[in-house]
Structures are given as C-alpha cells and as structure tokens.
N, C-alpha and C positions, 0 to 999 in steps of 0.2 A: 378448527377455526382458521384453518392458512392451507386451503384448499388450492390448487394450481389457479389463476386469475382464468376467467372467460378466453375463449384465445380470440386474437387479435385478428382481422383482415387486410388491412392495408401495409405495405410496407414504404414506409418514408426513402425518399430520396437522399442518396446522404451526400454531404454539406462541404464546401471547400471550408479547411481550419486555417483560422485568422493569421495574418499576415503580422511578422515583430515590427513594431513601432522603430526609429530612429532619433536616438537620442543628439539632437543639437546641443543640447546646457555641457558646461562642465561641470562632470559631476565623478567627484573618488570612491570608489568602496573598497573594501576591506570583505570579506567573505571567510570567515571563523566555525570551522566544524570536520566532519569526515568528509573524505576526499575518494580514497584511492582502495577500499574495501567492497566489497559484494552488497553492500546490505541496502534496505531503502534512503536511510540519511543522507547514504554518500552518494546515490542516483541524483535525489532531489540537490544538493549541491553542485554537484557537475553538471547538472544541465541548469541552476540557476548562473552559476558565474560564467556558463557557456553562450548563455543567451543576453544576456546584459552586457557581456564582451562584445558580441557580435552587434548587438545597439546603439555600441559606440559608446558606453562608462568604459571610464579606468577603472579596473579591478585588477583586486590584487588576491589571490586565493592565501589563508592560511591554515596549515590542515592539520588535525590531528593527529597525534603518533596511531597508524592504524596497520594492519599485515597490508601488504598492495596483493588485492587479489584482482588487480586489472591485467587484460593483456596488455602488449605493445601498444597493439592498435587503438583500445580504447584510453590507454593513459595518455598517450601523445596530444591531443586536442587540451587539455586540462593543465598540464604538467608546467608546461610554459606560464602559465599564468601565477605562479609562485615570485617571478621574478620581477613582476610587475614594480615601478616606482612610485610610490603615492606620497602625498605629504601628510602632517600630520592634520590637516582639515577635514581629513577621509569621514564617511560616515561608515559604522561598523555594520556589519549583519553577521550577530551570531549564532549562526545555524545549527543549535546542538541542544540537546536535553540540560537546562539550566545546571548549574552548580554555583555555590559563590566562588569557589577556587578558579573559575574558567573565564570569569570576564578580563574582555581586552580594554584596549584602548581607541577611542576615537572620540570626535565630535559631536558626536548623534550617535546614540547608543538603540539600535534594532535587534529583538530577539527574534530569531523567528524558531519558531518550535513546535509542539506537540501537544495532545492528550488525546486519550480514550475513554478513560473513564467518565461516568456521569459525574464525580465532582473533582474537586481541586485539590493534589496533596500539598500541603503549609508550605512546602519547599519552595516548587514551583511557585507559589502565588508569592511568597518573600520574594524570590528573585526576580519574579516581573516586573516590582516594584524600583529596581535598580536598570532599569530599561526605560530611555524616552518612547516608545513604544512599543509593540509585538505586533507577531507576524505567527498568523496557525493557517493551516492548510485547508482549514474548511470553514464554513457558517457554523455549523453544528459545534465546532469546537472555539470561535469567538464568543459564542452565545454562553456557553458557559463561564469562561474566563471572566467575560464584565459582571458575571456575577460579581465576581472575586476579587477583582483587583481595581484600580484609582487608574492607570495607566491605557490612554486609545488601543484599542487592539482592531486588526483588519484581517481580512480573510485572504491570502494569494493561494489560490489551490495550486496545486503540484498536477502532472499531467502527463502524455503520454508521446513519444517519437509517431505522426503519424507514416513517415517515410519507411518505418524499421518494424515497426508492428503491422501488418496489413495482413490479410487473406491469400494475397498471391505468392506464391515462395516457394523457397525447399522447404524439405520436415524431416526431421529425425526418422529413420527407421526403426522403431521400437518391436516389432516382430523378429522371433517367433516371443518373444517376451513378454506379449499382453495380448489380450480380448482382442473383440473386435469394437467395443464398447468403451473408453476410457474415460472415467473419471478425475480430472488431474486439480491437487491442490498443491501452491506453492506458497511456502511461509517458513519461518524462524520456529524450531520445535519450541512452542510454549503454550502452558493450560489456555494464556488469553487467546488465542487462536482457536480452542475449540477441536483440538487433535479428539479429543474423548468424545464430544458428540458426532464428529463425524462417524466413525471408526463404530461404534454403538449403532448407528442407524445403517449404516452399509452391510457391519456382518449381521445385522435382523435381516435388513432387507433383500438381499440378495444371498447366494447360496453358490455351490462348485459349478452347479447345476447352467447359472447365470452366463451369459457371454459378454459379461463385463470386467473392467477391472479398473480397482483405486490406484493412481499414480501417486505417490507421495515422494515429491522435489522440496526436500525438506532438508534441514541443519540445526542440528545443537546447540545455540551457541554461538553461529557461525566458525565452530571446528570441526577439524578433516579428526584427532585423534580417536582412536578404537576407543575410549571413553566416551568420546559426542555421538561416534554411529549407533555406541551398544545402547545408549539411554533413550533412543529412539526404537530400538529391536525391544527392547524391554518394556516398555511403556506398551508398546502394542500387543506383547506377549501377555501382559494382565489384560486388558480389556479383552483378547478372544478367548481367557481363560471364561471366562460370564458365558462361554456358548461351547463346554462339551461337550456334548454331543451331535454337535453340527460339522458338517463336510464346507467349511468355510470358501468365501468366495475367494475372488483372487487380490493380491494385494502387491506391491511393488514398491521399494521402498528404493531412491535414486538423491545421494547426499553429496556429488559434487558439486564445486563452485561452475556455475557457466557463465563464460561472457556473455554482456548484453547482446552482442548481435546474433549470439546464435540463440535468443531467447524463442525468437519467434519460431523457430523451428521447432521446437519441444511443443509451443502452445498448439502449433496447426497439425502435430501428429495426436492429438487428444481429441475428444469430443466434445466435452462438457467444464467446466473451470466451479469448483465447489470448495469454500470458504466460510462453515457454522461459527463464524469468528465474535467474540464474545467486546470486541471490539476494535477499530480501524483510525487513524487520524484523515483517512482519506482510503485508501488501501489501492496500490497502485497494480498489482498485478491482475487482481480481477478487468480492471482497463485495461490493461495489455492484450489480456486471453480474449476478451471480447472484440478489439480492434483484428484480433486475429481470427474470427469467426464463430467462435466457442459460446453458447449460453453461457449464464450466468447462475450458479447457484448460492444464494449470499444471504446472511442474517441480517433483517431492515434493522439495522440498531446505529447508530454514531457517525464518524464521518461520512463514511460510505450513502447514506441518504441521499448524498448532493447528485449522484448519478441513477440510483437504484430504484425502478420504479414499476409497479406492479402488472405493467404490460411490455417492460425490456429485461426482466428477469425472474428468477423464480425466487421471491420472499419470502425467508422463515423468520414469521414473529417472533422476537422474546416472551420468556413465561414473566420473572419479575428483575429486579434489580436486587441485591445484595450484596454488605461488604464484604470484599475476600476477604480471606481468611490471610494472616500473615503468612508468610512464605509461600502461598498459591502462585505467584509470578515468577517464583527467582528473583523478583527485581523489590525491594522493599520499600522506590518507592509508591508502588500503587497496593502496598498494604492498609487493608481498611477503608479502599475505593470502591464507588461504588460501578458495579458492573453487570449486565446482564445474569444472569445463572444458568441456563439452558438448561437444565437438569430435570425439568419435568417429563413426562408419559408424554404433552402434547407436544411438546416441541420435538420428542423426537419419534413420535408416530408423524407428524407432516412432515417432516425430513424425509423420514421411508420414500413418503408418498410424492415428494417433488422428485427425487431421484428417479424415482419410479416413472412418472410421467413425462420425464424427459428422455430415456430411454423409448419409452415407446410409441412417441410423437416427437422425432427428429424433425421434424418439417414447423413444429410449433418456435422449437427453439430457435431454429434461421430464425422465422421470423421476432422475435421479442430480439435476439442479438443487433437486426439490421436499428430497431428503433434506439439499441445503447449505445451504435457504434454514430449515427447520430448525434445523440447527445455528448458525449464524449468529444467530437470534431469542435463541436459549435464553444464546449466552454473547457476544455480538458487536454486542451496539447500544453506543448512546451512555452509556445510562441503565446499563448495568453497566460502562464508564469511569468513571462519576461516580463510582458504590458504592464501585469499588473501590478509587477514588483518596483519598473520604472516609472510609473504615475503618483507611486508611494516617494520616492527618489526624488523624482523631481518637487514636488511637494516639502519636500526635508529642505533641500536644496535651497529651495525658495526662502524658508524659515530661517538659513543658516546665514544664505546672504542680505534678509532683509527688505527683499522686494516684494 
C-alpha cells in the first residue's frame, strides 16, 4: 500500500528564506527552558532568543540546570543573554515540557511546548490551563491541543540555519568505516523513535552482500556513560538475534555529542537520512539532512506532515494507532498515549522497499530532496521562528498596554 510515489520530472527552483522582521514596540521577554545541552529543546531555544534578540526584544534567557555540552563557539552568541535586565512587565515564554513545579513569573504567561502523540496526557492539558496562551511547533500539534484545552494555542514552527545546513561544505571522512551507501539516522535512543522498525527492515532487507551501511548518530539519554552506549549495543544485539542465520549487513553505531556546526558535515558524508519515527513535534534533523542534500526517508505521521510530502520524500504509512504500553517510553508521561504502532508485515515490508528503491535510483532522490529543500526555505528557517513568534509578542504587547 506505500509503494515509492510515481517519480517526479521537474525540479523547483529553490527560494531565497524570508528575511527577520524588526521589532520597533518595546517589548520584554523572559525565555524559561534548556539552553546549553545537545538536544533539540535547547536548539529550538537558542535560536528562539537568538532571533528575537537580533529583532530588537529585550530578552533575557533563563536556563535550565542542564550538563553545557556546547563548545566555546556555540555558547558565546547565547551566554550573554542571561544578563539581560528586564522589569517585572516582561512577558514569559516557557519553553519546556510543562510541570506545575516549573512555572515562572511574568505578565503574560506563554507556554511554548510539545507533543507527539495522538492525544493529550491529563498533565499537559492541566498545565495549559495555567498558561494565558501556548505555543506548539506545528499545525498538527495545535489541532490536537484545542481539542483539549479552553486556552488560544498557535503554531510557531521551529526551523532550520539555512547558512550552516547547505549542500556546499566539508564532510566527515567516514572511510575506510562505511559502504559506499549510507544510511544515516540521528535521534535520542528511544522505542518512540522507531530504532526496532528500522533495524528489522534493514537487516531483512539488505545482507553483507549489500554495499550499504546504517549510520546510527544516536545517544541514550543523552549520556556519554558505558551504561547509555551498552543499552544501545544491546538493544540491537536482540533485534539481529531474529536473523541467525544471516551474514548481516553493515551497521555503525557513532554516540558522541557534535557541535552544531560540524553537523552538516556528518549529514553531507551520508547518502540517505531515514527516521521510522513513531512520532515527531516537528522533527528537526530530517530538515537539516535534507537542506544538506540527503533524501528523506520518514514515517507520514504527526508533526513532521507540515514538510513531508509524497513527491519530496519517501513516506511510510502507519498500520494503526495504539496505547503504549506503560513504560514503552521511559518517559511515563506518554503512558497510555496514543501513537502509531508500526509493528505490522506491511509497514515493514514498504520500509524494505523504500530503502530499497532509494538505493537504486540516486538520481530520484536528488530530485524529491530539491522539492523539500524548497519547502523548507519558504516556511522552515530560523528567521520565520522569529516572525512568527514576534507577531505573537507584539499582539500580547498590545493587550498588555491597552491599545
């Protein structure tokens, strides 16, 4: 049923990304969440208070207790803005996975946050409720919330460096270490990500035989400890346990932290960017990999819809929706959410087959990548995070003074 699309002819023109607005109002914020870690939270906050700084808001960043797994380089731009002086009229944005213990103080109280799953856990939807508004990264994740809650909720997508992510570059020399074929997926090791249907549909589909090989730019946890690497060595040591008698293909397993600017050089030594992800609030690396030349192999399910389109990448449907199971996440609270399953014969016989057919029609996937990296320009940088968080601002603004 999820057969590779017709292939496409034409390749689009691609698009100069929109220009940041300048903010004239005076306007305070306060910016409440991770800061100075590897992970996507603290991406999408440094480049929100990056960009609304450079706008022309006063902002003042307040961060999280988090490890700093920033270089020099990258924390310097950010760091400063801790010192910031605001009054207490500031309006807040707190950029973090709700809890009642973590609200701040301000004026105008802004959540901006998350979800994946198809519904709402009690938590989140309680704490929304303590918020003059919200803030989610996608359509597909507002749409669900107003199911849920009494409180405006609006869509700022999060988005991508088009200066830092591009096609032209250095690359990582990953030889004599891999294929000539690479498959690279980059994510947090966890079930919702879809490590086990990858990994299932790669060692069917492919063999020692093959001259490809799966990169996995993965972490635990986000820890370095021989505890976080073994549970990723292990995990994949059961799933190729299911194929004894096979001369297994090749596989790569790479758990340091990289700074963001040598990201792009990992993505443009790969071929392919493949993520059976069981779901995404947006999912920011498959945009990365693609601004940097790579197809796309990606599960059509949740945030990820707002880019993913059946003639700019290669779409594996979902079979149905199901509650996890308690402790399926690690994380308890998306126990009893509802989320894709991927676990049928057909989702992961069309997996085989889009891997399959992207290998052996490189010239297909240029072109479906040229049509993402389009889209992406037009609604997916950084500079339309700012806009769109500024037009919100100013709006509050307005509300707070009255006019």
């Amino acid at each position: 049923q999820n057969l590779p699309t017709p292939k496409a002819e034409q390749i689009p023109e691609i698009v100069e990304p929109e220009e940041l607005d300048i903010c004239t109002d005076d306007i305070e914020v306060k910016i409440h969440g991770l800061f100075f870690d590897a992970g996507g939270y603290a991406k999408v906050n440094r480049n929100l208070a990056l960009k609304l700084h450079q706008a022309g808001v006063k902002v003042k960043i307040d961060p999280k207790r988090s490890h700093n797994q920033l270089t020099e380089k990258d924390l310097a731009p950010i760091i400063k803005l801790q010192d910031t002086k605001i009054s207490r009229n500031h309006i807040l944005i707190d950029s973090v996975i709700p809890s009642f213990g973590e609200m701040s103080s301000g004026k105008y109280k802004v959540l901006y946050t998350t979800t994946e799953s198809y519904d709402i856990p009690k938590q989140l939807s309680d704490c929304c409720e303590h918020y003059d508004e919200v803030w989610v990264v996608s359509e597909w994740s507002a749409d669900i919330l107003r199911k849920v809650i009494s409180k405006p909720v609006y869509a700022v997508p999060t988005g991508i460096d088009p200066d830092l992510y591009k096609e032209e570059g250095p690359k990582f020399d990953l030889k004599p270490n891999v294929k000539n074929f690479v498959f690279l997926s980059v994510f947090n090791w966890n079930y919702r990500k879809g490590y086990d249907v990858l990994l299932k549909a790669y060692f069917d589909e492919f063999s020692a035989e093959d001259d490809v090989t799966l990169l996995l730019a993965c972490r635990y946890q986000t820890g370095q400890s021989r505890h976080h690497i073994d549970k990723i060595k292990n995990d994949i040591n059961e799933i190729m346990k299911q194929f004894p008698n096979k001369d297994m293909p090749h596989v790569v397993r790479y758990s340091k932290v990289t700074p963001e600017h040598d990201m792009p050089k990992l993505y443009r030594a790969c071929n392919c960017f493949i993520l059976p992800t069981r779901g995404e609030s947006l999912g920011l690396p498959a945009m990365e990999a693609a601004m940097c030349g790579l197809p796309v192999i990606m599960t059509n399910v949740s945030g990820q819809q707002a880019y993913l389109r059946p003639d700019n990448a290669y779409l594996l449907e979902m079979d149905r929706l199901i509650k996890m199971p308690p402790g399926k996440f690690c994380i308890h609270f998306w126990d009893n959410q509802l989320f894709p399953d991927l676990t049928s014969p057909e989702v992961h016989n069309n997996l085989r087959k889009l891997m399959r057919s992207v290998v052996a029609d490189p010239e297909e996937g240029k072109k479906r990548n040229k049509r993402m990296q389009k889209l992406i320009l037009e609604k997916f940088t950084w500079n339309t995070t700012g806009n769109l968080a500024l037009h919100r601002l100013r709006e509050i603004n307005k509300k707070l003074k009255g006019t």
